[in-house]
C-alpha positions as CSV (number, residue, x, y, z in Angstrom):
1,X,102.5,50.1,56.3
2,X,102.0,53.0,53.7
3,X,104.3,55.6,54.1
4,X,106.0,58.4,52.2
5,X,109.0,60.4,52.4
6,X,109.2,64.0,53.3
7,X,112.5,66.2,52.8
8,X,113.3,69.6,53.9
9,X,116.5,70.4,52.7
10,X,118.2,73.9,54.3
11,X,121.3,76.0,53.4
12,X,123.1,74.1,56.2
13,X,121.5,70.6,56.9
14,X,118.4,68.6,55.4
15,X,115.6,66.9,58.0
16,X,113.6,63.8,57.3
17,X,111.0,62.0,57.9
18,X,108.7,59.1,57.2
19,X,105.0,60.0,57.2
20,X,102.1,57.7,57.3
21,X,99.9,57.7,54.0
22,X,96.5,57.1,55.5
23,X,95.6,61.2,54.5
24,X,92.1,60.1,56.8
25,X,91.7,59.2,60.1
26,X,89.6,56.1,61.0
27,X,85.8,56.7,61.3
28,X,86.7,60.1,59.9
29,X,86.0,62.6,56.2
30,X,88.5,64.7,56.6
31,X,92.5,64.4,56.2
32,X,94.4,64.0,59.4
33,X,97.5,65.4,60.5
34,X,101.0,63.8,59.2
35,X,102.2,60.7,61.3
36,X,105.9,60.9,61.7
37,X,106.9,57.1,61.5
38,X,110.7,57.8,61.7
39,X,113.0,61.0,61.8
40,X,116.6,62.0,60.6
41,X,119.1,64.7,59.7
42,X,122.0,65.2,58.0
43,X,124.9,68.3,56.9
44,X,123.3,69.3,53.7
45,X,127.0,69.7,53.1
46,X,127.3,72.9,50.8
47,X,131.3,73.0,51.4
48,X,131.5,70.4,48.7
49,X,130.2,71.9,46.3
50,X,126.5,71.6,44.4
51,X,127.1,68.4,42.4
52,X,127.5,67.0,46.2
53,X,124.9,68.8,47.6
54,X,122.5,67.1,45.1
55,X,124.2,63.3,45.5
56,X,123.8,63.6,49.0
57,X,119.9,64.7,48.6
58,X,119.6,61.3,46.6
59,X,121.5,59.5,48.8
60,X,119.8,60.4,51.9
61,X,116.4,59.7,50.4
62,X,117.7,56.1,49.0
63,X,118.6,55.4,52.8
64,X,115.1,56.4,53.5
65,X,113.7,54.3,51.0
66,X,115.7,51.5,52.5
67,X,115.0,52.3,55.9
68,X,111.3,52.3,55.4
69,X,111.3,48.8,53.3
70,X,113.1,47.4,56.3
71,X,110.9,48.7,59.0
72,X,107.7,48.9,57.6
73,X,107.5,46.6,55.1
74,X,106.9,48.0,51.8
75,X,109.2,51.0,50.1
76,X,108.0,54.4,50.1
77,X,104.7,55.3,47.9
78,X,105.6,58.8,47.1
79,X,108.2,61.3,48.1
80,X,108.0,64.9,48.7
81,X,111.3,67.2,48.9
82,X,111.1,71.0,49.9
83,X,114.0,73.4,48.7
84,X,115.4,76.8,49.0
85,X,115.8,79.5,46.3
86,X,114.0,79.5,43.1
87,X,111.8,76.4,42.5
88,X,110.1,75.5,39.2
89,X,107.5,73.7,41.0
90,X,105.5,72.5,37.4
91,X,108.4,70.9,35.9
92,X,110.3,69.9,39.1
93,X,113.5,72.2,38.7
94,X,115.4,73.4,41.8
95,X,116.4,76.5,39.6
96,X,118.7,78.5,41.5
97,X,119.9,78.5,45.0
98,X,122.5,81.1,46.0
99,X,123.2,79.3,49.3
100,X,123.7,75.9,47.3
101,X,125.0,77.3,44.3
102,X,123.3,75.1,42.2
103,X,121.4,75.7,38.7
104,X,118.0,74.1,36.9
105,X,118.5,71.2,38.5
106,X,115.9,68.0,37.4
107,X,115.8,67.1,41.4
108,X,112.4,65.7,40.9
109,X,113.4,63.3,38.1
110,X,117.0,62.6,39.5
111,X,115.1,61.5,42.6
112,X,111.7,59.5,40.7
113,X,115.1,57.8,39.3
114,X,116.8,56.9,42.8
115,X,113.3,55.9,44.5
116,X,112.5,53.3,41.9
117,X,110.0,55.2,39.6
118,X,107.5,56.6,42.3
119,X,106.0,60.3,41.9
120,X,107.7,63.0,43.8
121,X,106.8,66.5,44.3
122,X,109.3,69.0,44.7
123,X,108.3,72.2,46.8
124,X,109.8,76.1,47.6
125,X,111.0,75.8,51.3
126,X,108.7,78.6,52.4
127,X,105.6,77.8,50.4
128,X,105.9,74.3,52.0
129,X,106.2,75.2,55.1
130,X,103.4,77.5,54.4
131,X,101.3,74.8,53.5
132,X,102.1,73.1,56.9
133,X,100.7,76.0,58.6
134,X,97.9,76.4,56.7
135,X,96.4,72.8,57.0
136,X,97.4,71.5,60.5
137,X,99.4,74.7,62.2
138,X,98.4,78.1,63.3
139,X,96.4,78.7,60.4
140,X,94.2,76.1,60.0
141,X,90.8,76.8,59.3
142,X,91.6,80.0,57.3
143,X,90.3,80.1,53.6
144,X,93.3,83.0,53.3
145,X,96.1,83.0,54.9
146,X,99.5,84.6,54.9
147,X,102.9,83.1,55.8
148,X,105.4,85.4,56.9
149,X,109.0,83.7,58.4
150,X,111.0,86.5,59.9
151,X,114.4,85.0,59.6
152,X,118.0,85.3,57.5
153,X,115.6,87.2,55.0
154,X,111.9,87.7,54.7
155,X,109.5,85.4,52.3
156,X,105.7,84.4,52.2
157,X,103.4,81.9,51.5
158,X,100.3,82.9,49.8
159,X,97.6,80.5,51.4
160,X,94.3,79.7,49.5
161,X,92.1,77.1,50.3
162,X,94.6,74.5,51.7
163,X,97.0,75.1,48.9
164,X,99.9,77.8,48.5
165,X,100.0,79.9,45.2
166,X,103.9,79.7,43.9
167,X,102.6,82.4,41.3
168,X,103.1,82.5,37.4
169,X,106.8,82.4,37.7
170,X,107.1,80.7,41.5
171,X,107.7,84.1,42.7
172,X,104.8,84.7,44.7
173,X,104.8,85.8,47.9
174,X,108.3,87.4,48.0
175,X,107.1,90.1,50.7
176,X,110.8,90.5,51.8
177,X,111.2,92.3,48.4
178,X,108.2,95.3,49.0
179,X,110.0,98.4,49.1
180,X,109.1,100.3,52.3
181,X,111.5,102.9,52.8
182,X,111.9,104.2,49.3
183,X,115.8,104.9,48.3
184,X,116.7,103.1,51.9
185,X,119.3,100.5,52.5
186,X,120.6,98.7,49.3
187,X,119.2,94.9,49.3
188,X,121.1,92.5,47.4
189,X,118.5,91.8,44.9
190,X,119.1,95.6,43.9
191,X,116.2,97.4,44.8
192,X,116.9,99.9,47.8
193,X,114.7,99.8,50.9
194,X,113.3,96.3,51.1
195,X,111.3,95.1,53.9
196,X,113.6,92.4,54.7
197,X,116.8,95.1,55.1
198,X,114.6,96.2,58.1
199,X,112.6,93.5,59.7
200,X,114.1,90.6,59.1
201,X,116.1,88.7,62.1
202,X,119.2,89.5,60.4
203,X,119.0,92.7,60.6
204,X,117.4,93.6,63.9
205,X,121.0,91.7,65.0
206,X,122.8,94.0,62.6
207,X,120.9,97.0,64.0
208,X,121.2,96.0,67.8
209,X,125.0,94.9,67.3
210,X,125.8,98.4,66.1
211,X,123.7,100.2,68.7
212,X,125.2,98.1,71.8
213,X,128.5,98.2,70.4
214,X,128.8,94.1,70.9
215,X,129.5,92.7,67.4
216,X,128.1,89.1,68.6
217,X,124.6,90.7,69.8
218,X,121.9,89.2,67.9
219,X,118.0,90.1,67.3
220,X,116.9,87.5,70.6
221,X,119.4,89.8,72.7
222,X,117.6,92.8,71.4
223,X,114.3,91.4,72.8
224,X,115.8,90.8,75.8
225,X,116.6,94.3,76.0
226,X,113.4,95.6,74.8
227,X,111.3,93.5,77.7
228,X,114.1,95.0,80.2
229,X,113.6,98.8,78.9
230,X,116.4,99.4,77.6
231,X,115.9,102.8,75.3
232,X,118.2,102.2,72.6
233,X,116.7,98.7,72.1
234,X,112.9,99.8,72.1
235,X,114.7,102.4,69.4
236,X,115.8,99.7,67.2
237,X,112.7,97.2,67.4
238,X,110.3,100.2,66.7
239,X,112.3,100.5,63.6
240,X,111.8,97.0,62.8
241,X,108.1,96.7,63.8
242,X,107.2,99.9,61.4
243,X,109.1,98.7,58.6
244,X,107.1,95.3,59.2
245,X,103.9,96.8,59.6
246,X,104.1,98.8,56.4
247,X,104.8,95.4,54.7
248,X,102.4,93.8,56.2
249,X,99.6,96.1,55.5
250,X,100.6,96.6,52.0
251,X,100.4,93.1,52.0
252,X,96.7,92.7,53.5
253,X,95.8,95.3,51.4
254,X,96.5,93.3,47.9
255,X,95.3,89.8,49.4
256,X,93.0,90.5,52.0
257,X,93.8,87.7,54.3
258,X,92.1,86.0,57.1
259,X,95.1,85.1,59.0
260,X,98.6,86.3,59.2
261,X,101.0,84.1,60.8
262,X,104.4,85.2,61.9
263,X,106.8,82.6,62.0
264,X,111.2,82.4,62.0
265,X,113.5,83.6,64.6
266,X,112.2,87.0,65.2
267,X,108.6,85.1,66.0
268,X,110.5,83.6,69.4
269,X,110.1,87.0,71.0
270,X,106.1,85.9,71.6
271,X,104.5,89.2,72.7
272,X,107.2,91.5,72.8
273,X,107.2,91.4,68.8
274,X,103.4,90.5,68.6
275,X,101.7,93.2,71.2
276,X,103.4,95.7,69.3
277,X,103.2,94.7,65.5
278,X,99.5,94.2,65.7
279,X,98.3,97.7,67.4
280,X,101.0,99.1,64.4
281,X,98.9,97.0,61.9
282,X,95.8,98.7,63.6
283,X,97.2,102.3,63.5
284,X,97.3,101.4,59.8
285,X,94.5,100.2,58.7
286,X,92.1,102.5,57.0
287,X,89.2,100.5,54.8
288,X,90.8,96.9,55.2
289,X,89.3,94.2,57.3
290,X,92.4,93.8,60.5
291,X,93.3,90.1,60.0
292,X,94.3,87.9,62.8
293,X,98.0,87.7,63.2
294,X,99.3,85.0,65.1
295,X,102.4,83.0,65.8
296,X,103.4,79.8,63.7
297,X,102.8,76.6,65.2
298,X,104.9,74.0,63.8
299,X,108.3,75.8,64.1
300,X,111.3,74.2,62.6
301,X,109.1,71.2,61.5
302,X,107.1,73.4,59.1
303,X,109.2,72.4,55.9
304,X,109.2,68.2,56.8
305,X,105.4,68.2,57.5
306,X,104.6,70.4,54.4
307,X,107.1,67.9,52.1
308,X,105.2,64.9,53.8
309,X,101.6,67.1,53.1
310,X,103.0,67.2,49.2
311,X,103.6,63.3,49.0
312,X,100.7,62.7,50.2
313,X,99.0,64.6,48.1
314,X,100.8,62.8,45.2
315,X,98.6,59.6,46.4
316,X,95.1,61.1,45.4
317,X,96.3,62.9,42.0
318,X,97.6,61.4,39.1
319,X,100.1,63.9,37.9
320,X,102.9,65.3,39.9
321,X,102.9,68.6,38.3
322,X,99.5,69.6,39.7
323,X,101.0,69.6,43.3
324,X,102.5,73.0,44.7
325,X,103.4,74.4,47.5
């Protein structure tokens, strides 16, 4: 059977899968969903360091390989691999990961090498998962579409006609980094006030810890509190739903999307973020057309299915380099 490999590989462990490589169902014009033929995970294990990190990427995508010859009779036709940080998308470079410590890394040759010469397409973690969304999650059906994961930090897919725009660079859609509250909270990239200082999961936890006074209370305890009443929590998730808002609509405003979906931890709260944050988007919205914001569909999965999305695409072009998430 033809199959391909999809990769997701995270700060702390990688998921797998095996997709099917028919892109069109029977009888049918347009391309199906991803069939998941098998499933794994592994410790993406950063403790050892990023030569390791990368070895065991290669590794884990050999025993792929293997397991698909096995099971399924022919190796792998293509491979897709999504990763986090900076991603060179055109020349297949994980360029710089701060939670994997590595540096312009060739991943998408070192694995072409390991898989016995077939194309791979290496994605941006987000802008894969983004693409998920977009073709077979909450977004489907939108021309335009924005990706927003509320989690660790804030980033964005740029969707556009069932592809993600990485940008000139690969740094589109970095909506963590819009300055809302100008000369606010320092943000590691050294701007001060970034969105992602005040809406993102971590710090709604770092907020709600501080205001309850329990250092292990996170942003889902805070939405807990919110749905029971409690003032000081309603305090700290209005915070975060203005800064979020603000982001938002300046980020509507430049791309005029159809769709907005909401996706990362913070997303688990269902209505008592979503209520909220769309009459805030409302309030705010003077000339722009109010886009439908909704939550993500595909959850954790997002990044394997987008990888798998990539591979196949792979199948139906001839050059790797005009695939991008």
């Amino acid at each position: 059977m033809r199959h391909v490999i999809a990769l997701d590989v995270g700060g702390t462990g990688m998921k797998a899968a095996l997709v099917g490589a028919d892109t069109t169902p029977s009888g049918g014009t347009s391309p199906g969903p991803p069939v998941l033929l098998h499933r794994a995970r592994r410790a993406t294990g950063r403790e050892h360091g990023p030569d390791a990190v990368v070895e065991g990427i290669l590794d884990f995508a050999a025993e792929l390989r293997a397991h698909g010859e096995r099971h399924f009779g022919e190796p792998a036709a293509a491979a897709g691999v999504a990763v986090p940080g900076i991603v060179d998308e055109q020349q297949g470079i994980a360029a710089y990961a701060a939670n994997l410590g590595w540096r312009d890394v060739p991943l998408r040759d070192l694995l072409t090498e390991r898989l016995g010469g077939i194309p791979v397409a290496l994605g941006h973690d987000v802008r894969t998962g983004g693409l998920a969304e977009g073709r077979i999650g909450a977004g489907r059906g939108a021309d335009r579409f924005l990706f927003v994961p509320l989690g660790t930090g804030i980033a964005g897919a740029i969707g556009l006609d069932g592809r993600v725009e990485a940008g000139a660079h690969g740094f589109a859609g970095e909506i963590g980094h819009v300055v809302v509250r100008p000369g606010g909270a320092p943000c590691p990239c050294g701007q001060r006030g970034c969105l992602e200082r005040y809406a993102s999961a971590s710090a709604v936890s770092e907020a709600w810890a501080a205001a309850c006074g329990q250092p292990e209370a996170d942003a889902a305890d805070c939405a807990k509190a919110v749905a029971s009443g409690d003032p000081n929590a309603v305090r700290v998730w209005r915070t975060a739903l203005d800064a979020l808002a603000d982001g938002l609509v300046t980020a509507l405003t430049l791309l005029d999307p159809r769709t907005i979906v909401i996706g990362g931890g913070l997303a688990e709260a269902g209505e008592t973020l979503f209520t909220p944050l769309r009459d805030a988007v409302r309030q705010r919205v003077t000339f722009q057309k109010l886009p439908s914001i909704v939550p993500a569909a595909l959850g954790d999965t997002a990044g394997c299915l987008g990888a798998g999305l990539l591979a196949r695409d792979l199948l139906t072009t001839t050059d790797p380099s005009e695939v991008t998430a």
